[in-house]
Structure formats: C-alpha cells, structure tokens
C-alpha beads as a LAMMPS data file, in Angstrom:
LAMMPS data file: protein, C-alpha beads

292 atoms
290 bonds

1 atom types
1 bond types

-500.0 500.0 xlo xhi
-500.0 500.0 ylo yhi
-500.0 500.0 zlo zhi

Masses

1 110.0

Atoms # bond

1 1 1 107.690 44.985 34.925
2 1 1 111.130 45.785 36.600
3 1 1 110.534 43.043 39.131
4 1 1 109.968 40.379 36.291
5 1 1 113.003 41.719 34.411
6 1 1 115.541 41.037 37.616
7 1 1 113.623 37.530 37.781
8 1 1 113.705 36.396 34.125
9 1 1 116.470 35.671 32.527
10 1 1 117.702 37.485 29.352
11 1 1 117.870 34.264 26.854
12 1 1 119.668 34.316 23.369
13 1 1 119.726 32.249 20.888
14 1 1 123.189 30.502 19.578
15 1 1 123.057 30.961 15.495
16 1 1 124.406 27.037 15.350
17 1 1 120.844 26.826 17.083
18 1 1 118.672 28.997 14.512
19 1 1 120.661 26.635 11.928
20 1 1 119.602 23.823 13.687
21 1 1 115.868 24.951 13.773
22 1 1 115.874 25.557 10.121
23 1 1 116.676 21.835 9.122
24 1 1 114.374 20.168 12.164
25 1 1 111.519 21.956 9.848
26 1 1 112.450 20.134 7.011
27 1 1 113.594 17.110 8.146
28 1 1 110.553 16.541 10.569
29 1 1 112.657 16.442 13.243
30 1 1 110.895 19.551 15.052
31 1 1 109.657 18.052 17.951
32 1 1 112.890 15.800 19.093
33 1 1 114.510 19.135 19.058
34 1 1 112.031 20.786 20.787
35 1 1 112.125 18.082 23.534
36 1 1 116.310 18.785 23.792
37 1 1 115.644 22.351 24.084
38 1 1 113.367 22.058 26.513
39 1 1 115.821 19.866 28.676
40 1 1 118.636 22.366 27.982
41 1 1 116.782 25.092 29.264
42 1 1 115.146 23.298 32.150
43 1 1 118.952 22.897 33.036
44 1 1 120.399 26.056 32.987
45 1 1 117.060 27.635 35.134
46 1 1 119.009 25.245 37.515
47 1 1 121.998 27.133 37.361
48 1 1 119.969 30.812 37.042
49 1 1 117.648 30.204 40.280
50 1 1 120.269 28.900 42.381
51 1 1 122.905 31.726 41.064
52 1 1 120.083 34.868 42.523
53 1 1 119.320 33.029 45.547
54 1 1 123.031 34.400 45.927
55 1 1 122.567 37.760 43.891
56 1 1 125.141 36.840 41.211
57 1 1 125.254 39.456 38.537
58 1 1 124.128 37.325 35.655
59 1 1 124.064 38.777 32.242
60 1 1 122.120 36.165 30.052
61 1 1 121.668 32.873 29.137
62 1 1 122.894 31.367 25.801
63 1 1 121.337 28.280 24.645
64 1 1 122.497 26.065 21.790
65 1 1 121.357 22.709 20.389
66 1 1 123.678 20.382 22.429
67 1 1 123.656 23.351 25.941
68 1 1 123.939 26.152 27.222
69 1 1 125.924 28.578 29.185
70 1 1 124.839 31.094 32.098
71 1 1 126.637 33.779 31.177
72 1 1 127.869 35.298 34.858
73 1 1 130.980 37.497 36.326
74 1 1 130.819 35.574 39.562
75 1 1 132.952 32.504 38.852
76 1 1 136.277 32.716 40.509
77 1 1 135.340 35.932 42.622
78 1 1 132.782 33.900 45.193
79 1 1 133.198 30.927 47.985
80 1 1 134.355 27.748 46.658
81 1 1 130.752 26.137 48.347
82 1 1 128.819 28.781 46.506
83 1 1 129.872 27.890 43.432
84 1 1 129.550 24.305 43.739
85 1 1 125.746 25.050 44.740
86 1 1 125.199 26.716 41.723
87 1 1 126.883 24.669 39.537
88 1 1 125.140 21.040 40.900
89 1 1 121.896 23.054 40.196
90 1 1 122.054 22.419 36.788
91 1 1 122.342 18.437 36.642
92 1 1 120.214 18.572 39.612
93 1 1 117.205 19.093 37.362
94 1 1 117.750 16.374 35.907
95 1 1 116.494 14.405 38.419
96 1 1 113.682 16.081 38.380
97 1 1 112.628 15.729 34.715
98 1 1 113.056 12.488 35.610
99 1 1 110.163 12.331 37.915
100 1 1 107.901 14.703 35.793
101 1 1 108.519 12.398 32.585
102 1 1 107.482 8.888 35.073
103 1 1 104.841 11.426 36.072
104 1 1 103.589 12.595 32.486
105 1 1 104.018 9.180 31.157
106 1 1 101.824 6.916 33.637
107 1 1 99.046 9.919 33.430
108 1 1 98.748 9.553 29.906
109 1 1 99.814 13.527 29.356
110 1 1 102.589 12.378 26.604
111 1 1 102.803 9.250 24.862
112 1 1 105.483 6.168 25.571
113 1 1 107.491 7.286 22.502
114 1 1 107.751 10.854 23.368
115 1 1 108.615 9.387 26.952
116 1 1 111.332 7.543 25.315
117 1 1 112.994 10.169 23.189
118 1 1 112.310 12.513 26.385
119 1 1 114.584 9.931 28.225
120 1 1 117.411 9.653 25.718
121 1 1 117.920 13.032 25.491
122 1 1 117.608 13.199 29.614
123 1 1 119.972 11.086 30.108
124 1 1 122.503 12.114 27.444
125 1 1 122.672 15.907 28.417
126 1 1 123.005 14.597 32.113
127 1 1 126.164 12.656 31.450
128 1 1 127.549 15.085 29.087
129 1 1 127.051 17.876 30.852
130 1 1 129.765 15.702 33.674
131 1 1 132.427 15.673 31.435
132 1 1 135.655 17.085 32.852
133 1 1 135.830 20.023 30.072
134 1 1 134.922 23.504 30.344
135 1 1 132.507 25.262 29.816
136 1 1 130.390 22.072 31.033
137 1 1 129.526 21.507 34.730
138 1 1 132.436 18.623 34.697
139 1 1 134.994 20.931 34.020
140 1 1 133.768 23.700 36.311
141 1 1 133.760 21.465 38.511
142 1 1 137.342 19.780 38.089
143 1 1 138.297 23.562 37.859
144 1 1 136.875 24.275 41.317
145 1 1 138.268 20.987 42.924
146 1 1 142.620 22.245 40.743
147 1 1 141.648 25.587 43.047
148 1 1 141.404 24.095 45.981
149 1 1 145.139 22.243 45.402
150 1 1 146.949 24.858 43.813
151 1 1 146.696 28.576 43.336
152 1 1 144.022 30.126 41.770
153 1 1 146.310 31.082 37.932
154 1 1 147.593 27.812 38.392
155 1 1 144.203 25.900 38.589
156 1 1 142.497 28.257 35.817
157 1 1 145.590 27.687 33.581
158 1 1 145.787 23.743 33.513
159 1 1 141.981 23.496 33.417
160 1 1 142.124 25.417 30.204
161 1 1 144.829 23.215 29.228
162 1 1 143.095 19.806 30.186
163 1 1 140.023 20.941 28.514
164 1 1 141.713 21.579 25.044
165 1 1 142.942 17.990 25.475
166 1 1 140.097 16.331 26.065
167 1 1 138.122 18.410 23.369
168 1 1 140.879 17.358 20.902
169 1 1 140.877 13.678 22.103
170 1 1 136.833 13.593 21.943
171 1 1 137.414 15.306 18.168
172 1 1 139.848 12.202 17.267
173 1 1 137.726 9.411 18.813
174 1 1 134.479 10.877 16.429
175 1 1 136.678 10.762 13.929
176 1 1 138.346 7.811 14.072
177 1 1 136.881 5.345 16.158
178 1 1 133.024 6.024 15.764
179 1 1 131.324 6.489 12.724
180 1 1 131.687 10.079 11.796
181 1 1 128.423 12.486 12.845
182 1 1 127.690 15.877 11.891
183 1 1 126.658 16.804 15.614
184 1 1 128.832 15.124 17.504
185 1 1 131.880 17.305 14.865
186 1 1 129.590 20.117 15.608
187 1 1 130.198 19.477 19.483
188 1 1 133.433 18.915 19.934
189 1 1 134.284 22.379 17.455
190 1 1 132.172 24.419 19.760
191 1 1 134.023 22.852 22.907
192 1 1 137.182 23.694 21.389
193 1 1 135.798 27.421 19.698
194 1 1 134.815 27.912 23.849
195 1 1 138.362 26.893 25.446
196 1 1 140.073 28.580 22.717
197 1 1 137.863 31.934 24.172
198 1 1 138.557 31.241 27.658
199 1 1 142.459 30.764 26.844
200 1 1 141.932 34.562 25.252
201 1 1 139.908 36.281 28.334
202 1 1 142.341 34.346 30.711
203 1 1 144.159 37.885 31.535
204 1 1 140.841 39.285 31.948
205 1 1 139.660 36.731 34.136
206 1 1 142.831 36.476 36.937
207 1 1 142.612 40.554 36.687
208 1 1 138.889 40.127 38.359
209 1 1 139.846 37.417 40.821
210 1 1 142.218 39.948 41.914
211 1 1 140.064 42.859 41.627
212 1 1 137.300 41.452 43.744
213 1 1 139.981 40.644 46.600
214 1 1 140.995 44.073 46.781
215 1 1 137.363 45.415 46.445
216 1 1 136.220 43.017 49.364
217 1 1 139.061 43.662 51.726
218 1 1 136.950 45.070 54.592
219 1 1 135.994 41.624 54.910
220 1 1 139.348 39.560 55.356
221 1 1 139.445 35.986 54.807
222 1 1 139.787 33.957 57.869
223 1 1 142.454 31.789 56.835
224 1 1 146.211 33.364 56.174
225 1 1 148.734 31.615 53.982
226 1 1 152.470 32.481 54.146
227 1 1 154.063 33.443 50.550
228 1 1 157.993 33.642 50.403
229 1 1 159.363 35.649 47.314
230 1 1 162.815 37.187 46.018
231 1 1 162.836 41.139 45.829
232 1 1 163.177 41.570 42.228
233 1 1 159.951 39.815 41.337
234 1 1 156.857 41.697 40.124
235 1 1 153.462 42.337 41.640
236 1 1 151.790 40.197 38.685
237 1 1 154.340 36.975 40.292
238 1 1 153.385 37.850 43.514
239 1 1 149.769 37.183 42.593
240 1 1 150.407 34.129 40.482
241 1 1 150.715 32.185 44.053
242 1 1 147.122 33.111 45.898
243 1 1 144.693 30.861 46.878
244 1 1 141.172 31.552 46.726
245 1 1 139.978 31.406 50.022
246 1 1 142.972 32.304 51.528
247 1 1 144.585 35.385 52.764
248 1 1 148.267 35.817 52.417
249 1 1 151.384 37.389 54.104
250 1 1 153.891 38.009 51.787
251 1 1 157.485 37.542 53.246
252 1 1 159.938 39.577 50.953
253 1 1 163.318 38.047 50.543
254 1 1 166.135 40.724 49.704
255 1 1 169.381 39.869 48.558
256 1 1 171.378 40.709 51.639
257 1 1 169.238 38.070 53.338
258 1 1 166.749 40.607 54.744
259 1 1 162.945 39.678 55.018
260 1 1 160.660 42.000 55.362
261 1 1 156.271 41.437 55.047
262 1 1 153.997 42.870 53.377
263 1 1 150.068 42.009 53.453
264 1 1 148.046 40.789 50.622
265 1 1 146.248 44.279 50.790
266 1 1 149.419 46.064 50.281
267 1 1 150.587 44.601 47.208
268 1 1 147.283 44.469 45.808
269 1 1 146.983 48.676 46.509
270 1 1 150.268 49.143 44.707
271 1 1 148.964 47.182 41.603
272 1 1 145.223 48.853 41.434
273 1 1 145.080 51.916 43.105
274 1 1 148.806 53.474 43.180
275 1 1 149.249 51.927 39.671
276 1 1 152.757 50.681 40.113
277 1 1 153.112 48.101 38.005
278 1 1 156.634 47.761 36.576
279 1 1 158.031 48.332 40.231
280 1 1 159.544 44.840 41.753
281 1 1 157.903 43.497 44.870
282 1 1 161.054 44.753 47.027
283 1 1 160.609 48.270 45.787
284 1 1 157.537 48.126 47.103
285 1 1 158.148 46.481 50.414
286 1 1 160.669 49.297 50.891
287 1 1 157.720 52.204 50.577
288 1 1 155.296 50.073 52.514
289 1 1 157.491 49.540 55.450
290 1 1 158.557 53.640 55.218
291 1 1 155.307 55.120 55.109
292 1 1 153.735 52.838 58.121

Bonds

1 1 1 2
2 1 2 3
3 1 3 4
4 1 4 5
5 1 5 6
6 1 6 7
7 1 7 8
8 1 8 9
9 1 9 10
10 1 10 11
11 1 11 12
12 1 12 13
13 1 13 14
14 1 14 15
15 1 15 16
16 1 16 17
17 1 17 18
18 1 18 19
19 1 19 20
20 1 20 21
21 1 21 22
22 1 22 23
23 1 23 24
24 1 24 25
25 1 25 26
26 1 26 27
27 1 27 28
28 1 28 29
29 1 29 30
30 1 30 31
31 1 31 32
32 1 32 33
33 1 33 34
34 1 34 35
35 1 35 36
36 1 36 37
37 1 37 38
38 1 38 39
39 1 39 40
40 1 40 41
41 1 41 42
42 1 42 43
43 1 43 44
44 1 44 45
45 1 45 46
46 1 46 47
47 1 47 48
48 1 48 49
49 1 49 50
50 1 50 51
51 1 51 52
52 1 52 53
53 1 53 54
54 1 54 55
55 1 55 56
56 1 56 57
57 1 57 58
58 1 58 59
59 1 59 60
60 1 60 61
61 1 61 62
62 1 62 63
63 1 63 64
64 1 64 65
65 1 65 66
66 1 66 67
67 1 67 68
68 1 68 69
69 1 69 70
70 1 70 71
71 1 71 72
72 1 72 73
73 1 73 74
74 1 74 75
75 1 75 76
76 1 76 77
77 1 77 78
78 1 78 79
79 1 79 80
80 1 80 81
81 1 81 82
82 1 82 83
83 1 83 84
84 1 84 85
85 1 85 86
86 1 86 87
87 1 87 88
88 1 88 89
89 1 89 90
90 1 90 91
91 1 91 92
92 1 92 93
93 1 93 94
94 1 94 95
95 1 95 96
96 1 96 97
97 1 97 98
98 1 98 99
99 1 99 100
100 1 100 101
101 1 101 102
102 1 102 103
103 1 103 104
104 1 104 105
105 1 105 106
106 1 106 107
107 1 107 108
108 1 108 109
109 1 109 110
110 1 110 111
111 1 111 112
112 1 112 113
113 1 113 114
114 1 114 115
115 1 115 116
116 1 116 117
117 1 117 118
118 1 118 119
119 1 119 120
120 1 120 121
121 1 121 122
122 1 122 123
123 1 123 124
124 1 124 125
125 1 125 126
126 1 126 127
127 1 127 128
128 1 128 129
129 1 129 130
130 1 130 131
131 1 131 132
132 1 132 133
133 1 133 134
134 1 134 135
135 1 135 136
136 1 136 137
137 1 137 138
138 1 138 139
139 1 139 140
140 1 140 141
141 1 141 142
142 1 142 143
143 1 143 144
144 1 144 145
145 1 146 147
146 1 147 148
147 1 148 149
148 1 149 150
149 1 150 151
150 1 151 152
151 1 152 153
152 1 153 154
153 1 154 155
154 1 155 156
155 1 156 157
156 1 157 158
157 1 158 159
158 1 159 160
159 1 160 161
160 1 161 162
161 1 162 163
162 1 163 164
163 1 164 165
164 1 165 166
165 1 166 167
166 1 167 168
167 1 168 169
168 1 169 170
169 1 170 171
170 1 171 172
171 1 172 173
172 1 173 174
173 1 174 175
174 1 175 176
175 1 176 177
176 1 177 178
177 1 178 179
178 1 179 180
179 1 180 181
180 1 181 182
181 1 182 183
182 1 183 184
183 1 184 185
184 1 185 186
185 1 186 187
186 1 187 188
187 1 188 189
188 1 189 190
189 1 190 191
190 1 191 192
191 1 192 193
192 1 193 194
193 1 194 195
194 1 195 196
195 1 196 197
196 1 197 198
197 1 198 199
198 1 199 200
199 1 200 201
200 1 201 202
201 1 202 203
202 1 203 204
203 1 204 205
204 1 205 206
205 1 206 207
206 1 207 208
207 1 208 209
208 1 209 210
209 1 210 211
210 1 211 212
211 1 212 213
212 1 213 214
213 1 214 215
214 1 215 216
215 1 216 217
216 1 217 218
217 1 218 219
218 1 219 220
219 1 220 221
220 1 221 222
221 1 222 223
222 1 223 224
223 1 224 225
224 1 225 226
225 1 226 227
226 1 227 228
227 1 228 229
228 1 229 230
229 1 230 231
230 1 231 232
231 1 232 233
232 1 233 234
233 1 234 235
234 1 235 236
235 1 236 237
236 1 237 238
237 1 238 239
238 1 239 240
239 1 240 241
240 1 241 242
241 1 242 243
242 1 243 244
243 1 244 245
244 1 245 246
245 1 246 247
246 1 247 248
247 1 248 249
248 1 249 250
249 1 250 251
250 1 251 252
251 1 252 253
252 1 253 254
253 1 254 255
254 1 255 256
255 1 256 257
256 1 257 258
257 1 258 259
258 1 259 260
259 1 260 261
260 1 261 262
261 1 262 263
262 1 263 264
263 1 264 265
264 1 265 266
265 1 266 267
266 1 267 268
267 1 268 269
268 1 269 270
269 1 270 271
270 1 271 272
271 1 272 273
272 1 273 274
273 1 274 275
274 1 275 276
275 1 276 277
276 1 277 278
277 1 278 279
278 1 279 280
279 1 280 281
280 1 281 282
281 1 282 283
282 1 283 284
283 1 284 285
284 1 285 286
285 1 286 287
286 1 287 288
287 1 288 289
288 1 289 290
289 1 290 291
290 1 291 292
C-alpha cells in the first residue's frame, strides 16, 4: 500500500469543478465533461510521471474544468533542462490521445461523434495550455526561457507581471470582442485569482530558490558569474542579481575604492544560518575576510 501511495498521485477536486459537475447533470452535458476531464487528467499524469522519474516532491494534483495544476516545490530550485522535461510532458500527451482517439475511432470502441467532441476538446486544451501565462505550460515555459536572460527575481517578477497582462487582455477581448461566455469569464478569473496568488507567495518563492542554493552547496555549480556591488547594500540586493545555474563571486565595492570578494556561499551563510539580515553586504565582507 505504501508503494502505491508514493506512485499515485493525491488528486483534489477544484469546487469551480464540483459546480461544474452539478449543472453537466442537469443540463445533459455529463459526458462532454467527462471527456474534458479525462483529457485534463491524462495531461497532468504527463507532468506527474515525468516529475518522479526525477524524485520531485510533489504534493497533489488539482484538477478543474478548464486544467489543472501539479502542485510541486521543485520549480525554480532544479536544472533549467529538468524542468523543461517535465513541463513538455504535459502537452506531450497530447499527442498521444491523439493516436488512441484515431485508434478507438477506426476500431469501432467509441463512436465518430464522441471522436469528434474527443478532438475539440484535444485540441483546445493543447493550444491553451501554450499560452504564455502562468500557471499554464506557456508561461512556465516563457518563465524558464526570462531565467535564462536575466536573474532569477528578475525573470519570476516580470513573468508574474506579463501574465496579469495577458489574463487582463484575454478578460477584455471575451468581453468585448467575442460574444460574452460564462466559461471563457470563468477562465480568465481563475487565471487572474492564480497570478494574483503567485504575486502573494513571490517572497516565499525567491526565499526557496535561495534556500536550496545554500542547502546544495556541496555540489557547486560549474559555471561562476562575477557580481559587482556598493558596500552599503543588503544581502536581500545581493541576491536579487543570481542566475540560476550559475555560481557567483561577489566583488564588494567600498567607498574608498577598495574591493574585496566574497563567495556566493558566504553571503548566503550570513543570511540563513548566522541570521544577519539588516547588516550591509560590506559589513559582512569585513567579518568574512577577518575570520578566514
């Protein structure tokens, strides 16, 4: 029994969802929905099997009518390649409901109309799910690809920011331009109800990009990146210019014209493990340099 629980994933229900079942039962629409679950979850066991062939910690998966979300603490805190693995997963299987549908179909197992509506709904969640806007794979991904350009607050902050646009934009246009739905209003409120949580956990979430760099520091990233910054700026500054996937030597420019470095482990001790978080970056330097 323990074996199955580390290999099945915990799956919850969003109440939008349970709302959504309740009406499908009166409005005959029960199996359409059905169908759309079915593709949501085929999905996001995408995301789930590739995520353990990695042993991510994953804590559960959330479905609603229009997704889902793998709820993990891994983004941010693994390889840049890793996470683009697991993420592709997901629209991956796409493809391959594809082929089971043209499978199912010329077998006779489902009939051409349920092929149809299986299609539509395919082919929808596919493309949606590749729209640049968190918490969909398109803005994971565009999130991934700001990392790789800028430093890792920087990235997190403008994706955030992009994704609030576009969710307001998509919110006009349904609006305004097409003739108004009560799902696609539904959608783009839940996109926005999501960024607005990410914007919220955003301290939360640089604290554990930094955490896991100083938890893994027995195993150094190969590549070192040079950061230049005045004395009198703080730790929390400091950290506001690393890369993912970098390493960084931090060159600490005093007043007098001095430079002195100090490693990316250093700083990071000071903040976590000494606790010194009001002291300025040249305080620091200072004690590091004594006490070596």
């Amino acid at each position: 029994m323990t074996m199955w629980n580390n290999l099945l994933p915990k799956v919850h229900f969003h109440p939008i969802l349970l709302l959504f079942l309740l009406i499908s039962f009166f409005t005959g629409t029960f199996m359409q929905l059905a169908i759309l679950l079915f593709i949501v979850f085929f999905h996001e066991l995408g995301h789930y099997i590739m995520a353990l062939q990695f042993k991510w910690r994953i804590k559960k998966i959330m479905l609603w009518v229009f997704g889902g979300v793998m709820d993990t603490e891994e983004h941010g805190t693994r390889p840049v390649r890793e996470e683009v693995l697991v993420i592709c997963a997901g629209p991956f299987q796409h493809i391959v409901l594809y082929v089971i549908a043209l499978v199912a179909v010329d077998t006779g197992v489902i009939s051409s109309s349920i092929f149809d509506t299986f299609m539509y709904y395919n082919t929808t969640i596919f493309i949606f799910n590749l729209l640049p806007v968190l918490p969909l794979d398109g803005g994971k991904l565009l999130q991934l690809l700001m990392s790789t350009k800028w430093p890792y607050k920087m990235a997190y902050y403008r994706s955030i920011y992009f994704s609030l646009i576009a969710c307001l934009f998509l919110l006009g246009t349904s609006l305004v331009v097409q003739p108004f739905t009560l799902s696609t209003f539904l959608l783009c409120l839940f996109l926005l109800f999501e960024n607005k949580n990410e914007w919220k956990k955003r301290y939360y979430v640089f604290t554990r990009f930094l955490l896991k760099r100083f938890e893994t520091r027995h195993n150094p990233i190969g590549r070192t990146r040079s950061i230049r910054v005045k004395a009198e700026k703080s730790l929390l500054e400091v950290f506001s210019h690393f890369y993912r996937g970098w390493s960084h030597n931090i060159h600490i420019i005093y007043p007098n014209g001095s430079i002195k470095l100090m490693n990316e482990y250093d700083c990071l001790y000071w903040y976590f493990e000494a606790k010194r978080y009001k002291d300025t970056v040249g305080d620091l330097g200072d004690l590091t340099n004594n006490t070596k």
